[in-house]
C-alpha positions, 0 to 999 in steps of 0.5 A: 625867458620863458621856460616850457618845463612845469614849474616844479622843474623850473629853477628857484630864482638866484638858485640852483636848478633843482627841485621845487615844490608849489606851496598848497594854496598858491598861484598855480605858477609864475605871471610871465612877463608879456615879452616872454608871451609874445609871438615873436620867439616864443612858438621856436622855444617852445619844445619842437618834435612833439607833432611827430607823437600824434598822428593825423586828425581824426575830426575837427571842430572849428572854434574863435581862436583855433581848431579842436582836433582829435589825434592819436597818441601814438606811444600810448594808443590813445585818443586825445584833443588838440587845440591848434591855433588858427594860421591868421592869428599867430601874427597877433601877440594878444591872441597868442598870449590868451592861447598860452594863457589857456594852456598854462593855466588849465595845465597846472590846475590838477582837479577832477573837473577841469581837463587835464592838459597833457602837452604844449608845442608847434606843428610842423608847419608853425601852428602853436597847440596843446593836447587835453583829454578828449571828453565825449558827452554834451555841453550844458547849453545843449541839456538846456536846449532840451528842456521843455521851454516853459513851465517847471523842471521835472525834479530829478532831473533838476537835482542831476541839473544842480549836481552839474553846477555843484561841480562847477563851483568844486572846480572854481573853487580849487581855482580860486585857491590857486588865484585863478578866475576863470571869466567866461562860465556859461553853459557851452563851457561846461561839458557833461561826459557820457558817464557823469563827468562834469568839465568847466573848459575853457580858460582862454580868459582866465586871470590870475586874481591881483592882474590888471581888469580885464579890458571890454570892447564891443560895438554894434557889428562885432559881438565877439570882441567882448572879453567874455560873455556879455549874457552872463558876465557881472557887471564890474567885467562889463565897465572893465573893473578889477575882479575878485572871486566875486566876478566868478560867484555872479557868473555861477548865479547867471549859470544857474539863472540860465539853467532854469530859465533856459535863457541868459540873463542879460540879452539884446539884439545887439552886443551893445544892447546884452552889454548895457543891460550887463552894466546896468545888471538889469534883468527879470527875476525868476519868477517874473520871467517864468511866472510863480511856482516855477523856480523854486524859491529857495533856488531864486534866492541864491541866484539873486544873491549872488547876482547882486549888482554890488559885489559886497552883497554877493556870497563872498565865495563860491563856496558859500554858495556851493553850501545854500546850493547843497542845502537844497538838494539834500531838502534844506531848502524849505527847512528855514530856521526860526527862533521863538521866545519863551511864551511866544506862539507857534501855531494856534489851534483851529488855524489852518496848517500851511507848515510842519516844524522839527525842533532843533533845540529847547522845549515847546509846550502843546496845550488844548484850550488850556489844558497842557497835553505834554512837552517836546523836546528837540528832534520832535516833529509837529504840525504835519498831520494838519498839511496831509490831511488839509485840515486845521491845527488841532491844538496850540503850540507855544515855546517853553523857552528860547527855541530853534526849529525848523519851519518845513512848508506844506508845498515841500512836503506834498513835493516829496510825497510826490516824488514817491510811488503814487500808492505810497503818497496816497497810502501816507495821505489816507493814514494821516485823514484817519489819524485825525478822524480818530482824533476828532471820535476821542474828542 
């Protein structure tokens, strides 16, 4: 029998009813049995008399399985969202399965980034709801609506953009650890609030991780009996394989495709059509649709890996992507880690100079002709001033023993200088053509 109290007020089994506690890292609460979510029964057990706390609705937003309203807590003077289920729809059980689905689970997955669930019940005229925290901001689709279509992100915004995604693996990630996959992440489901806050909503087809796949439909005239997104679901959603956290690392991928790209990655004129390109995962690359020097690299790489059609290719977790997309933002992304043999070249004087290094570990050796100038050691930095002042290597630089340094590209550099004040980027430029002019005077 279904029990509407938390699960840590429901009875153990064969025990008393007292107390219990959920266990870190365990499923966010029992799977019920279908009879138990079906339509028939459950919506008189569920705990009546709630309507009377709310009063009428304040505006109404109409969505696929139900209005969003927004009421007035009358007890707590406040203002919050109510999800109420469509009248023609409280005959068909599945239906009422997926609403309780979506109340149960984000009820019970306690994370800044998900939308606090507050109450479950029936309306005095038989309609099944739940109230959540009204959140008032923008969904990410509409912040992609606004982008120039084409050309680069302008990069602050592009930073506030991934900040945005950032916390959309936090909350999969917490969702993952309680055997949850969410299944439908696209821009429209995630809001970003007036003052920053960041939501992934919208757990209608959320499944627990061991629960059988999820079934896919689709035909020519009806894009919306899709379970999910067609334009950005994985394609072992799309032919109604089992799912792992995987499903989940892709769909983040296409999020991000779509983000900087400012359009999904699969599409069609049809369902069918988005559907197959789903299933084949067939879609232009980043810099094929966008053209080169739009995404940056480091960004379409991470994409395409989590977007890999073989789920063993992906990141196994979204928080392994989370860790590349972080590296990114802090300016990691250009900071490739090379290894250099003792006696192995790493710049030639006379070449020109495309990259800068830091040393993260061993020694390198700077010489003019073959004459030795001096040694450095880790956490020293060289080949910039070539990149400032578009100039050639002014000596050669070889490792002295087995070294690990960090490549810095001549483009994320010039970037940075970019972002600064106009004068200070000019005023560092100048300082280091007069450096090398100072160089060439000693020579």
């Amino acid at each position: 029998m279904y029990d509407p109290r938390p699960v840590s007020q429901q009875p153990k089994k064969g025990g008393s009813d007292t107390e219990t506690d959920v266990p870190v890292g365990s499923r966010v609460g029992p799977r019920s049995d279908p009879g138990e979510l079906g339509s028939s029964g459950l919506v008189s057990r569920l705990t009546e008399g709630l309507a009377d706390r709310y009063g009428p609705p304040l505006a109404v937003a109409h969505g696929g399985m139900g209005v969003v309203e927004t009421v007035q807590d009358k007890p707590l003077a406040r203002v919050l969202a109510r999800k109420v289920m469509h009248e023609e729809l409280r005959d068909q059980r599945d239906v009422v399965e997926m609403f309780l689905r979506e109340a149960r689970i984000t009820g019970q997955l306690d994370h800044p980034n998900v939308v606090p669930v507050h109450d479950l019940g029936v309306s005095d005229d038989g309609g099944l709801f739940f109230t959540m925290k009204l959140v008032t901001g923008r969904t990410l689709r509409e912040w992609i609506a606004e982008l120039p279509p084409e050309g680069a992100i302008e990069r602050s915004e592009l930073l506030d953009l991934l900040d945005v995604v950032l916390r959309v693996c936090d909350a999969l990630a917490f969702a993952h650890s309680r055997g949850v996959l969410h299944c439908d992440i696209k821009p429209a489901n995630v809001m970003v609030g007036e003052f920053g806050q960041v939501y992934l909503m919208d757990w209608g087809v959320a499944r627990w991780i061991e629960e059988e796949a999820l079934r896919v439909v689709a035909s020519e005239d009806d894009d919306d009996r899709v379970i999910g997104t067609t334009g950005l679901m994985p394609p072992e959603q799309a032919r109604g394989a089992p799912l792992d956290e995987r499903a989940d690392v892709f769909a983040v991928g296409a999020l991000l495709y779509n983000v900087l790209t400012r359009r999904p990655p699969f599409r069609g004129e049809t369902g069918v059509q988005a559907l197959t390109a789903a299933l084949l995962c067939r879609f232009p690359t980043p810099e094929d649709l966008m053209g080169p020097g739009v995404v940056p690299p480091a960004l379409s790489r991470v994409i395409l890996r989590a977007m890999s059609k073989d789920p063993e290719d992906r990141y196994p977790t979204v928080i392994e992507l989370k860790a590349d997309l972080q590296r990114f933002v802090r300016g990691g992304e250009s900071f490739e880690a090379k290894v250099f043999e003792p006696g192995e070249i790493v710049v030639n004087e006379g070449d020109p100079g495309d990259e800068a290094y830091i040393i993260e570990s061993g020694r390198c050796e700077v010489l003019r002709g073959a004459e030795s100038i001096r040694v450095m050691g880790a956490g020293e930095v060289f080949g910039e001033m070539a990149i400032l002042s578009s100039g050639v290597r002014t000596a050669t630089v070889r490792a002295v023993e087995r070294s690990v340094l960090r490549r810095v590209s001549g483009k994320a550099l010039l970037d940075e200088l970019d972002e600064m004040k106009p004068w200070m980027g000019a005023l560092v430029r100048r300082l280091a053509e007069r450096f090398r002019e100072r160089e060439v005077e000693q020579d």
